[in-house]
Every structure is written in structure tokens, then in C-alpha cells.
TORKOL-4160 file (C-alpha; in steps of 0.2 Angstrom, whole numbers, padded with zeros to 4 digits, m for minus):
151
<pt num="1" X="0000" Y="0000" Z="0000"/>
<pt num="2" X="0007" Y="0018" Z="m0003"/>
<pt num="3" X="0011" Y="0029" Z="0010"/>
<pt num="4" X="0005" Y="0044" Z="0001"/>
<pt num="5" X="0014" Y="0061" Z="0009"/>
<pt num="6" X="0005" Y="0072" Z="0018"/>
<pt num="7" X="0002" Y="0091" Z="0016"/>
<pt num="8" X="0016" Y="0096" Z="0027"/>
<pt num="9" X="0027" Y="0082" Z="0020"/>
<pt num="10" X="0021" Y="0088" Z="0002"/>
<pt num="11" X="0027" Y="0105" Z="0006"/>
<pt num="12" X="0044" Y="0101" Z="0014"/>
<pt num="13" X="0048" Y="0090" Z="m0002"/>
<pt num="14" X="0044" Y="0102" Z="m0013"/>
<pt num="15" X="0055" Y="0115" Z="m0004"/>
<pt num="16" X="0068" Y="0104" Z="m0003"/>
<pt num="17" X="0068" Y="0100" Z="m0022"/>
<pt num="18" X="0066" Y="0120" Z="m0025"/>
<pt num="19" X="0080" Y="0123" Z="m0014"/>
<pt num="20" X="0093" Y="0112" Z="m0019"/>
<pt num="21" X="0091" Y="0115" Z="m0039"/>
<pt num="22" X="0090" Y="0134" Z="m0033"/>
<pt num="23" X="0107" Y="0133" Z="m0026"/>
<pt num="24" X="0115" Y="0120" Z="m0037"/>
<pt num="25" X="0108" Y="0131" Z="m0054"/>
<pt num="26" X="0117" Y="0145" Z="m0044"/>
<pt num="27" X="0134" Y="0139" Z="m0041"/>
<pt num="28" X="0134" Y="0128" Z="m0058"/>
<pt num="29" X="0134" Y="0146" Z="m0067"/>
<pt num="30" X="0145" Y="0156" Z="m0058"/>
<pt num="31" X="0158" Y="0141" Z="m0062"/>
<pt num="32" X="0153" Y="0141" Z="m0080"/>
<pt num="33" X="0153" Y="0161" Z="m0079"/>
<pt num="34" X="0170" Y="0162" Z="m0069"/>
<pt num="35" X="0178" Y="0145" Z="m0070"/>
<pt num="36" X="0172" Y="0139" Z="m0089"/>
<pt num="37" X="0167" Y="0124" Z="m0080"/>
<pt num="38" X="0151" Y="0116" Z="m0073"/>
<pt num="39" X="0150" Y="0111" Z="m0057"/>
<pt num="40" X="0153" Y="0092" Z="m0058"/>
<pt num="41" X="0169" Y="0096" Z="m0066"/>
<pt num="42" X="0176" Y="0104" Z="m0052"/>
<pt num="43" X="0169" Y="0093" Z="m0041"/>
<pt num="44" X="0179" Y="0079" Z="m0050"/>
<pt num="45" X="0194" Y="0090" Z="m0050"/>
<pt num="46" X="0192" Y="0094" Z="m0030"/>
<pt num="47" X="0192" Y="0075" Z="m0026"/>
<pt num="48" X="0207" Y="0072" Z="m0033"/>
<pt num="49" X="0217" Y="0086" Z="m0027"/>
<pt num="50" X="0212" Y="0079" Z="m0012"/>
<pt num="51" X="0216" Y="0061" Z="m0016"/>
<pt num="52" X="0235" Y="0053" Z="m0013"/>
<pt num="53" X="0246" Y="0057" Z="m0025"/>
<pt num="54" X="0231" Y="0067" Z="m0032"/>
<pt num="55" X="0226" Y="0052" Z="m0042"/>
<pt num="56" X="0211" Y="0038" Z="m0042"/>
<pt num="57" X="0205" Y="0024" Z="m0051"/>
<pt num="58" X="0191" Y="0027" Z="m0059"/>
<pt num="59" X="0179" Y="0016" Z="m0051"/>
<pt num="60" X="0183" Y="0026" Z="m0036"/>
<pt num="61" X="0182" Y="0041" Z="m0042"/>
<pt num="62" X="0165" Y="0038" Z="m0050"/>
<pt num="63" X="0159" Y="0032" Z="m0033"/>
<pt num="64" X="0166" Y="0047" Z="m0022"/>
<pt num="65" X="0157" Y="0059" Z="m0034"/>
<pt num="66" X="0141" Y="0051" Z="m0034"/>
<pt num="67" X="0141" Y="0047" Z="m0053"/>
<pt num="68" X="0140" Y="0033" Z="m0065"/>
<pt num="69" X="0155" Y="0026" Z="m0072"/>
<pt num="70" X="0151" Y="0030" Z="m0091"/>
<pt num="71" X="0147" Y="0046" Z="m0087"/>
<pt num="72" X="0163" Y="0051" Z="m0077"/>
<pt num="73" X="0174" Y="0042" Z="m0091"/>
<pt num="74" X="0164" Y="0056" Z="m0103"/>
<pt num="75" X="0168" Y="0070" Z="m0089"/>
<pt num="76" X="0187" Y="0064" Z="m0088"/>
<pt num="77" X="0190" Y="0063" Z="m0108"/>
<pt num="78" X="0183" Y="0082" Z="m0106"/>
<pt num="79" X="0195" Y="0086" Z="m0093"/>
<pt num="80" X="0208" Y="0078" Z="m0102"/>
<pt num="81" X="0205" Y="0088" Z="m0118"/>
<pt num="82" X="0207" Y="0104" Z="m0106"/>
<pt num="83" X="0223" Y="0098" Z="m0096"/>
<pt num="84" X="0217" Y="0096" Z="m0083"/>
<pt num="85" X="0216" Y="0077" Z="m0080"/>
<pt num="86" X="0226" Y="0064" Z="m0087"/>
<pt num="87" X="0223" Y="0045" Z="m0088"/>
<pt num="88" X="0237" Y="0034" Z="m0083"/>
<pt num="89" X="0236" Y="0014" Z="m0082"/>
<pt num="90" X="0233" Y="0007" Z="m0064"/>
<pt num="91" X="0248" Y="m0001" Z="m0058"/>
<pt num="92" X="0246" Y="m0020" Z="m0055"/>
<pt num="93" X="0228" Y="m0020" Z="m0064"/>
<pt num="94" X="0231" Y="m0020" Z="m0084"/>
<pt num="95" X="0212" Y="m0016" Z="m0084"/>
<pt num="96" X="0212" Y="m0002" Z="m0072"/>
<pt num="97" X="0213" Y="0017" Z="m0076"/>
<pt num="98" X="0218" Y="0031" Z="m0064"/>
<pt num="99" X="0213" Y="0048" Z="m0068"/>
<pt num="100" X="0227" Y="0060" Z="m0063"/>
<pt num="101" X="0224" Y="0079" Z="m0058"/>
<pt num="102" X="0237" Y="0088" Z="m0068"/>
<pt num="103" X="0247" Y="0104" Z="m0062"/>
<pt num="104" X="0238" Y="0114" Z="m0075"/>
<pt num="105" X="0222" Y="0107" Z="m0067"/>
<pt num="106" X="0226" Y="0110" Z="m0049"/>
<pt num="107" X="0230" Y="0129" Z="m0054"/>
<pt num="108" X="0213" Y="0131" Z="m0063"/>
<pt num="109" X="0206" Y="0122" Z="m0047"/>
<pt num="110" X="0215" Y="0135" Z="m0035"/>
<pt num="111" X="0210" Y="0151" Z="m0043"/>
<pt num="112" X="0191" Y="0143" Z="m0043"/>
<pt num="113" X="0191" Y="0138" Z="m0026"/>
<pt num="114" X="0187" Y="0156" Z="m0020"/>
<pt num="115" X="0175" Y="0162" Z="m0029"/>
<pt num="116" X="0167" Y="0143" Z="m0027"/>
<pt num="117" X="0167" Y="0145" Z="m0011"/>
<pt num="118" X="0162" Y="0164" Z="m0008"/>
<pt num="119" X="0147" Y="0155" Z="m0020"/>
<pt num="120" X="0142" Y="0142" Z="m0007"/>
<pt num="121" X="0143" Y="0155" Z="0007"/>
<pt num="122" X="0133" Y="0167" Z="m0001"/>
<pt num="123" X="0119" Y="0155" Z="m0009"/>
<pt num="124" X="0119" Y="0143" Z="0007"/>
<pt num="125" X="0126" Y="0145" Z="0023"/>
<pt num="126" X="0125" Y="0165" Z="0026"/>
<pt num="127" X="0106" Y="0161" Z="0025"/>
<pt num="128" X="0103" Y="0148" Z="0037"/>
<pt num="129" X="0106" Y="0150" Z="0056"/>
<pt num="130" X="0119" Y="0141" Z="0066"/>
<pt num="131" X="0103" Y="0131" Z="0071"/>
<pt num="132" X="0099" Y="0126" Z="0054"/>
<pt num="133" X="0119" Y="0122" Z="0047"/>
<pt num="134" X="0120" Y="0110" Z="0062"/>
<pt num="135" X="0101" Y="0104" Z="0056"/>
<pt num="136" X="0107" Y="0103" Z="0036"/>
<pt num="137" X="0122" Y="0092" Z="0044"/>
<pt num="138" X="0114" Y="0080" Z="0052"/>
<pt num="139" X="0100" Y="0080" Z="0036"/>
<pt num="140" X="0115" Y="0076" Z="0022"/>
<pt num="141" X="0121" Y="0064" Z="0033"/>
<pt num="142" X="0105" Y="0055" Z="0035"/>
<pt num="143" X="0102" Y="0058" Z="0019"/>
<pt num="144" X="0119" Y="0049" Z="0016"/>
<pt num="145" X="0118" Y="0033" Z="0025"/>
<pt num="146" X="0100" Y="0029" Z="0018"/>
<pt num="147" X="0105" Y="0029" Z="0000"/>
<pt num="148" X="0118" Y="0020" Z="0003"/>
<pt num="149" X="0116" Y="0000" Z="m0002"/>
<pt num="150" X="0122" Y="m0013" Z="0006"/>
<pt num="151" X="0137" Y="m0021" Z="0001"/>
């Protein structure tokens, strides 16, 4: 039987869905406008600066940014075309492919970052209370460990 939502559930939903493209929309075209990159690129780009030896197989990387694996593949040949990724062949797995951030990449990266981050200040957090960051906190990670599948 479904649980149909109620009004107030309705509402929230809705918010939530409104919200979130609101602010996603926002930050994806001040990257594009400032960057010349949409948001999932630098995304990608973030994760393996942040990654040892700022590189990753590709499975892995696909997973940490929440993404298929053809569809990061098509992401990283873009990246590639730019410098600002390279592929290299996983060490010990002739099958396996890391993705590489390059030093051009890491550059274009570090002169994002601010205005990325001045982005996701303005359109998010200098909106909410304390109350409510801690709240949106505890929501993502909620959010998080249900759409996780077991393993």
C-alpha cells in the first residue's frame, strides 16, 4: 500500500527539491561564468586534489562523486581535452585506469576555489542560522547513510 505524503510532507519535499536545484543552478553558473566549468567538473577535479598522490582509479572516483562510471569516463575525456586530467594505467591491474589531476588542473582548481566558495557562502550557509547548518548536517548525513546500499 502507498504511504502517500501528507500536506506538510508535500510542502517540505517540494522545498527541498526547489531549494537544492536553486542553489546547485546558482553555483553551476557562476563556475561556468568564472571558472568555464560546470560544477561536476570541479567537483571531480576537488576529489582528486584531495586524493594521494592526487590520483584515483576510476571506479573510485565515480563512486566518491556520486556518478555513473560512463558518465565520469565522458567528464574525464573532457577534462583531459582541457589539461586538466590525465589517464594513466593502474599499476598491477592492466584493466584499471587512474585519472590524474594535472598541475595545470590543480591551478585552474586554486583560482576557482574562492570564488566557489564565496558561491556556497553566499547562496547557502549566510542564509541559514547556526541552528539550521547544524540541522542541514545532520540531514546530508542522514540523507547519506539511507541511499547507501548494502554491500
Amino acid at each position: 500500500m502507498t504511504r502517500w505524503l501528507d500536506d506538510d510532507e508535500q510542502q517540505t519535499w517540494r522545498a527541498f527539491l526547489m531549494g537544492t536545484q536553486a542553489l546547485f543552478d546558482a553555483l553551476d553558473r557562476e563556475l561556468q561564468r568564472d571558472a568555464g566549468m560546470p560544477h561536476a567538473y570541479y567537483r571531480i577535479l576537488v576529489v582528486l586534489s584531495e586524493a594521494p598522490d592526487r590520483s584515483m582509479r576510476m571506479s573510485t572516483l565515480a563512486e566518491a562523486t556520486g556518478s555513473s562510471r560512463s558518465r565520469l569516463s565522458h567528464a574525464v575525456t573532457r577534462l583531459e581535452a582541457m589539461g586538466w586530467v590525465r589517464r594513466e594505467s593502474c599499476p598491477g591491474d592492466r584493466r584499471g585506469q587512474l585519472a590524474v589531476i594535472t598541475d595545470r588542473g590543480y591551478e585552474v582548481l586554486t583560482r576557482a576555489a574562492p570564488g566557489h566558495v564565496e558561491g556556497v557562502r553566499r547562496h547557502l550557509f549566510d542564509l541559514l542560522t547556526p541552528e539550521q547548518v547544524g540541522s542541514l548536517r545532520e540531514i546530508g548525513e542522514a540523507l547519506t547513510r539511507g541511499g547507501r546500499t548494502p554491500s
